[in-house]
C-alpha positions in Angstrom: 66.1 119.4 144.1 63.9 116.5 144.9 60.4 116.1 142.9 57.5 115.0 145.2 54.1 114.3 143.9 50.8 113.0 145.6 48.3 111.3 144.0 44.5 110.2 144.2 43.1 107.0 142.7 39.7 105.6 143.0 40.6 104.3 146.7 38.9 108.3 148.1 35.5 106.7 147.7 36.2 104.6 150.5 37.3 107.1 152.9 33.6 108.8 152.2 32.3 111.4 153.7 36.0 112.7 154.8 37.0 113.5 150.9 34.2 114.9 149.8 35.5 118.6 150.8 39.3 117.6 150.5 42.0 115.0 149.2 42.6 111.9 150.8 46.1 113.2 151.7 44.6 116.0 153.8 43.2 113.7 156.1 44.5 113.8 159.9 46.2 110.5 161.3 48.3 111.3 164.7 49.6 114.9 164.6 49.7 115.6 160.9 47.9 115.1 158.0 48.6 112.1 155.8 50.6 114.9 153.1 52.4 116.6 155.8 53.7 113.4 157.7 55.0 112.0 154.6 56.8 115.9 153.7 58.3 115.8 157.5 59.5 112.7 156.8 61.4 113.5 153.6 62.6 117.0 154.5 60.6 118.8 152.0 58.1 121.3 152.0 56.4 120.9 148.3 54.2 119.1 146.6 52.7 118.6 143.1 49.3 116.6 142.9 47.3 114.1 140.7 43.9 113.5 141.1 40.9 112.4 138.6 39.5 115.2 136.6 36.3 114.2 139.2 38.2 115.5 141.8 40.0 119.0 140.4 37.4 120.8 141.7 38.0 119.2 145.1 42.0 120.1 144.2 40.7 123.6 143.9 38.7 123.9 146.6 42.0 122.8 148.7 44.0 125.3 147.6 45.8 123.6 145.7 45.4 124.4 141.7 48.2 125.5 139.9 50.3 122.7 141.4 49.5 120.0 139.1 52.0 117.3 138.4 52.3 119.1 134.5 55.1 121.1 136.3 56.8 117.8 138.2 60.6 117.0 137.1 62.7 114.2 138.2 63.7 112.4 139.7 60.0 112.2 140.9 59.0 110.8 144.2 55.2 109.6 143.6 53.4 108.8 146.4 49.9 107.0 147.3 47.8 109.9 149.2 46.6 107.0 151.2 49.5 106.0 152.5 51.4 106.6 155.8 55.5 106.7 154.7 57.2 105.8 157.6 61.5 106.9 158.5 62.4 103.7 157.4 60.4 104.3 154.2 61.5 107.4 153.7 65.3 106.3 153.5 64.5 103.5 150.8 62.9 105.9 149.1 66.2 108.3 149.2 68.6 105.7 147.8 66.3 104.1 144.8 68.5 105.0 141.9 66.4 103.5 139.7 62.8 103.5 138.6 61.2 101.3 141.5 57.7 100.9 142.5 57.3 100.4 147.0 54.5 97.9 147.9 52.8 96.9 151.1 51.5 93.7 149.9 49.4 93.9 146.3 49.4 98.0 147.4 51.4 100.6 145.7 52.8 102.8 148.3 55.2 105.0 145.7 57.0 105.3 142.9 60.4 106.5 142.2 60.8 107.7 138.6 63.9 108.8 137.1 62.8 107.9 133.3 61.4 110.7 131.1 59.3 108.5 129.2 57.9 106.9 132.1 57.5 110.5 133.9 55.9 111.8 130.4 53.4 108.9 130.7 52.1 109.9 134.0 51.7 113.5 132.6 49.9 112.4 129.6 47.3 109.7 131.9 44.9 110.2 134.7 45.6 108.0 138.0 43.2 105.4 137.7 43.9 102.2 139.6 44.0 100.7 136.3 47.2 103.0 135.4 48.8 103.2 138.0 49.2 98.6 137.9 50.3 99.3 134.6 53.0 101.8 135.7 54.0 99.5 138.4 54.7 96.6 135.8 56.9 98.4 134.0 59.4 99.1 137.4 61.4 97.1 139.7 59.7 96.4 142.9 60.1 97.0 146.4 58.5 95.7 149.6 57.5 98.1 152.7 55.0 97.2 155.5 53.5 100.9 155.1 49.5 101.0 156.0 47.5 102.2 153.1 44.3 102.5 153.8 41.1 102.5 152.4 38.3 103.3 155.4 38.0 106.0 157.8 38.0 102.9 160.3 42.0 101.7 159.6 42.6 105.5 160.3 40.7 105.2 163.8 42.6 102.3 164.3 46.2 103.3 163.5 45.7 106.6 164.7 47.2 105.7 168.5 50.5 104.7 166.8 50.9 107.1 164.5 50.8 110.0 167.5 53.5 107.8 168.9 55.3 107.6 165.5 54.6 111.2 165.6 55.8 112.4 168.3 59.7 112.6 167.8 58.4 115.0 164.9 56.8 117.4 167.2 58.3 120.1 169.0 58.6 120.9 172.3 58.5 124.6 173.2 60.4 124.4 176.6 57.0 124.9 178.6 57.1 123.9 182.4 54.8 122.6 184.1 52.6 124.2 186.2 52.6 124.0 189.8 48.9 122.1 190.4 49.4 120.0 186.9 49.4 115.9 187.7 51.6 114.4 185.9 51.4 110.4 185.6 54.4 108.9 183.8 57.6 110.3 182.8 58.4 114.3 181.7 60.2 113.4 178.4 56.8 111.9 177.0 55.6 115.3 177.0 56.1 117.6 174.4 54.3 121.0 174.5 54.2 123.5 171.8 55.5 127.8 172.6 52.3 129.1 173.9 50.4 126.1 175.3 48.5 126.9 178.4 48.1 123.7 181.4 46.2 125.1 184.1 46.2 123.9 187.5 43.9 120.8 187.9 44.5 118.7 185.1 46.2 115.3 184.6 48.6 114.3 181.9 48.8 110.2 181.7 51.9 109.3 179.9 52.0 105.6 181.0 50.3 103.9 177.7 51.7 106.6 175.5 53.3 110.1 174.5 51.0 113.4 174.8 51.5 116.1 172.2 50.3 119.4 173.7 50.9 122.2 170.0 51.2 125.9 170.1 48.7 127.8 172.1 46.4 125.4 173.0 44.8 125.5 176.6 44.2 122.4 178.6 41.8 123.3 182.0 40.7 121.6 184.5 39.8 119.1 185.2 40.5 117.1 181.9 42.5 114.1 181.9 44.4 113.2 179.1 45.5 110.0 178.7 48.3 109.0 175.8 48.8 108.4 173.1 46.8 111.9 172.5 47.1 115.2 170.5 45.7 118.2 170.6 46.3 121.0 168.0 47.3 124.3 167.7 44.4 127.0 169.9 41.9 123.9 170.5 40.7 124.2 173.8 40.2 121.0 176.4 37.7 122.1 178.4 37.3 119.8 181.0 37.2 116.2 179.0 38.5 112.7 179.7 40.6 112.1 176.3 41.3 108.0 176.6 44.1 106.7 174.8 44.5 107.6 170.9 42.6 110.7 170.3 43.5 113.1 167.9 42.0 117.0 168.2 42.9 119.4 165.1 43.5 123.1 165.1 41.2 125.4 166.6 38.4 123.3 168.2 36.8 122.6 171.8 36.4 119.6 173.4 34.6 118.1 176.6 33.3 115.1 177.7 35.0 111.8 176.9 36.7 110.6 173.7 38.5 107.4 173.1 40.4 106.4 169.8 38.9 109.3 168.2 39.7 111.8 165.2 38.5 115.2 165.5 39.3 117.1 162.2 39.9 121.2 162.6 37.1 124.1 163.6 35.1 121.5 165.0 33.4 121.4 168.5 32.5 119.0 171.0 32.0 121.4 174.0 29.5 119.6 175.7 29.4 116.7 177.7 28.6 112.9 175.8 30.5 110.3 174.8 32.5 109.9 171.0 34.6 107.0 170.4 36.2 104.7 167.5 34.4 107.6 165.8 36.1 110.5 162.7 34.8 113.9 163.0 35.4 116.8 159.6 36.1 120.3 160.2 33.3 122.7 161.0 31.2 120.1 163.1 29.3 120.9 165.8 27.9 118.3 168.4 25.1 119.3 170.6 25.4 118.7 174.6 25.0 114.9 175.7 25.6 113.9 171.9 26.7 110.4 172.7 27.3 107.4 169.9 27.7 103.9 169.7 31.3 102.0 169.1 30.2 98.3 170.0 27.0 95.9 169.5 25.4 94.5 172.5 26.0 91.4 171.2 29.9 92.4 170.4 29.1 91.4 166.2 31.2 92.9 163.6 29.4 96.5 162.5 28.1 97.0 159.1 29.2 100.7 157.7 28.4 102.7 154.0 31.5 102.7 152.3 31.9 103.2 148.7 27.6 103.3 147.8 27.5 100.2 149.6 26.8 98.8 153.3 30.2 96.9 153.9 31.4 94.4 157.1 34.1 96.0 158.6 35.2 93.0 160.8 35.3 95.4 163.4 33.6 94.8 167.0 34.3 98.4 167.7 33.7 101.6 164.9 31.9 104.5 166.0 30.3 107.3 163.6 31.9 109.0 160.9 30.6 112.5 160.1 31.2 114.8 157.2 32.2 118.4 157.3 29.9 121.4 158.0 27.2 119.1 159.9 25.9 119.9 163.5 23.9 117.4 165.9 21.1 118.9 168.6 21.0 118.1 172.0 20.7 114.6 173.3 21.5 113.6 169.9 22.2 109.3 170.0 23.9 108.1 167.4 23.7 104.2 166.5 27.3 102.0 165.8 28.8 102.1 162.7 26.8 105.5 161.7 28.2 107.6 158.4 26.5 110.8 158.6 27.4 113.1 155.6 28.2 116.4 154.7 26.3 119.9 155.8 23.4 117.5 158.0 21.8 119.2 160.7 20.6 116.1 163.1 18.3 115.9 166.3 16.9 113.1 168.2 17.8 109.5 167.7 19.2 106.7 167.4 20.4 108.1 164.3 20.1 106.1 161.3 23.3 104.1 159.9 23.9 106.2 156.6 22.8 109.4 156.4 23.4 111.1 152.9 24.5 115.0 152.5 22.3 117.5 153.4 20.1 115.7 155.4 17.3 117.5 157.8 15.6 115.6 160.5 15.5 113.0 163.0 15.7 109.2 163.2 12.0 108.7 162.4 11.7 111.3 159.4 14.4 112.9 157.2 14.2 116.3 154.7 16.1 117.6 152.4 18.0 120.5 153.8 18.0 123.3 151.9 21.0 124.5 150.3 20.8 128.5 150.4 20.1 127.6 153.9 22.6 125.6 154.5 25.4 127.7 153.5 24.0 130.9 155.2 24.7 128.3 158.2 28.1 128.1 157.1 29.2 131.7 157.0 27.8 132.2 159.9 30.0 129.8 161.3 33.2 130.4 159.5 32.7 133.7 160.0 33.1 133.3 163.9 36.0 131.8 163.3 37.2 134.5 161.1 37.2 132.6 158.3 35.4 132.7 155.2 33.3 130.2 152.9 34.8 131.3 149.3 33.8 130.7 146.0 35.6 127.0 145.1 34.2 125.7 148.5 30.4 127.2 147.7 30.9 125.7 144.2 31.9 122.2 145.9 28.9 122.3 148.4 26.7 122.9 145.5 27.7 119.9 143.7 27.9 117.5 146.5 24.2 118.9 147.2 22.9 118.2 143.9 25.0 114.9 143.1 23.7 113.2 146.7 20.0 114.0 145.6 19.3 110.7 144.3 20.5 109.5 148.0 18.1 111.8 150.0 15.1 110.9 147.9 16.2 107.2 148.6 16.1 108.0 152.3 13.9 110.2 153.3 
């Protein structure tokens, strides 16, 4: 049976505030995550994991203890969380016979291990960056083209080819159109999941790229969705303009208009306003006529926190990045290139270009927001959803509140 194992380096700082409640592999890119892609791909449905000890208690907070890669045999597929595996990838990958390390230029995509001794050296180590160059010198290389990447921006960026990459994965559940639907393009670039509801009104654009419509989600009038685009399993489109290369999770609502966007799951942007170039967590909540930033009147490349540092992205476009659990009031502007992170509750604006966690305030003035307040927000919200906050994620909030301290007192 074939072995596959994830792992986590040092690279998740860079993809900050998205891993701060989960790994880099469960971030969405197209219609999967970056795990379950790469699992599609390969025809497998588990996974062991290797993180920092740093990051176990993000491991447990996923879901995801007790599948360490202490249980992994061989041969052992070991693959960069960060990466995106594509078919033609996945089918080096298969006939690798011997130990072989896959690069995309001076990046280490996977590893194929057959070699105890190398596998027991992996099980005895932590997956620093400095490791896993050490492992790679010890195997034969191979060259892929696969993107790794290392800032919520390259996801933004790559996330209109990936739905297109993605959509031969999807299914379609055999749903006809509606008599009242507009559809713009060609029928085959639609594929809607069992259960999906497109009511009378709406347009589906197909001429720049594929639409991927999943199970039970309801598209009403009058949105207009313009591919490459997916929406998720129950989201609701609720009369938005979705502009080429948006992604929607499960179980959210969406209005107003998007563009190259990345919404991640049980969040809401029901409301009119504009997001683009922007990543969204799960369990974020933007106010009516919350409206952001993607390009500089002057059209200069945006500076963005990444990694405890303000970084050039040599973008001209990159809109806000916000971290799970945090809500924005009405009429909410946020400036280009804005990180806003975990569990902030935000009003006013333009909002300032780094935010840390649990942040309170506007753009002139910025409090601490309490954490027993906070997380009463939290299951409050979850709870609507029918979900609940349990005790790895309260124990991961609590952390993150009292290691971004130093932050808040910087800022405020």
């Amino acid at each position: 049976m074939k072995q596959i194992a994830f792992f986590e380096n040092e690279g998740y700082k860079g993809l900050y505030p998205l891993t701060c409640l989960r790994p880099v592999w469960g971030l969405l890119l197209g219609g999967y995550c970056l795990r379950h892609s790469s699992l599609l791909r390969l025809g497998a449905k588990k996974a062991f994991y290797w993180v920092l000890p740093e990051r176990q208690e993000v491991l447990k907070a996923a879901g995801l203890e007790g599948q360490e890669i202490a249980q992994a045999g061989l041969p052992l597929l070991l693959i960069n969380g960060r990466a995106r595996i594509t078919a033609r990838t996945v089918n080096w990958l298969n006939k690798a016979e011997t130990d072989t390390v896959f690069l995309s230029g001076q990046s280490i995509v996977a590893f194929k291990i057959y070699d105890k001794n190398l596998l027991d050296l992996v099980k005895k180590n932590q997956p620093t960056s400095a490791f896993i160059n050490s492992l790679a010198k010890k195997m034969r290389s191979f060259e892929t083209k696969d993107e790794i990447f290392n800032h919520l921006w390259q996801l933004v960026n790559y996330n209109s080819l990936a739905i297109t990459e993605d959509f031969d994965l999807s299914k379609d559940g055999g749903v006809k159109l509606a008599k009242g639907v507009h559809l713009i393009g060609k029928r085959k670039d639609v594929k809607i999941g069992k259960g999906a509801q497109i009511l009378p009104g709406v347009v589906l654009d197909t001429t720049l790229g594929p639409i991927i419509i999943d199970q039970k989600a309801r598209i009403a009038p009058p949105s207009y969705l313009q591919g490459p685009c997916y929406i998720g399993p129950e989201s609701v489109i609720d009369g938005a303009r979705l502009r080429p290369g948006v992604s929607i999770g499960h179980h959210c609502k969406i209005a107003g208009e998007l563009e190259e966007s990345v919404i991640m799951h049980y969040s809401n942007k029901h409301h009119d306003g504009f997001l683009g170039h922007a990543y969204l967590g799960s369990w974020v909540n933007l106010g009516a006529q919350t409206c952001n930033s993607d390009l500089k009147n002057n059209y200069g490349s945006i500076t963005l926190w990444a990694d405890g540092k303000y970084v050039d992205s040599k973008q001209i476009k990159a809109g806000c990045f916000i971290g799970d659990h945090s809500k924005t009031a009405i009429g909410t502007l946020i400036n280009t290139g804005a990180v806003i992170g975990t569990a902030c509750n935000v009003f006013g604006g333009p909002v300032k270009k780094y935010l840390p966690p649990f942040s309170w305030g506007c753009s002139e003035k910025h409090w601490e927001h309490q954490l027993d307040k906070a997380l009463a927000t939290v299951r409050i919200v979850m709870n609507r959803r029918g979900q609940q906050l349990d005790t790895a994620q309260e124990k991961l909030l609590g952390k993150i509140f009292t290691e971004s301290k130093p932050d808040r007192d910087k800022s405020s």
